[in-house]
C-alpha angles and dihedrals in degrees: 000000000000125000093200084111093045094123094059104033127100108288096225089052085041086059089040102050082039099053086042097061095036080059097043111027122019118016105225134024092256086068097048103037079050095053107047093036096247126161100240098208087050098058086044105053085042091064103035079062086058089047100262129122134193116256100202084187095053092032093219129096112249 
């Protein structure tokens, strides 16, 4: 699934799709927000609006 409409999707999918590929792809936020050219402040503050923060030791968003 692509993250190109992340600014705009639900924000509960958003942290789902994101965990996922960090899982299964590509082992920590830095890969993916490179990959798919994502401002990665952007995805985070995004999220933390939702509730969610970043875990850098779990490497997934909770």
């Amino acid at each position: 699934m692509s993250l190109a409409n992340y600014e705009t999707m639900d924000p509960i999918m958003l942290m789902s799709i994101v965990n996922m590929k960090i899982r299964d792809e590509f082992g920590d936020l830095e890969s993916l927000v490179n990959y798919f050219e994502i401002d990665k402040d952007t995805l985070v503050t995004r999220l933390a609006a939702a509730g969610f923060d970043y875990l850098p030791q779990a490497k997934q968003f909770r």
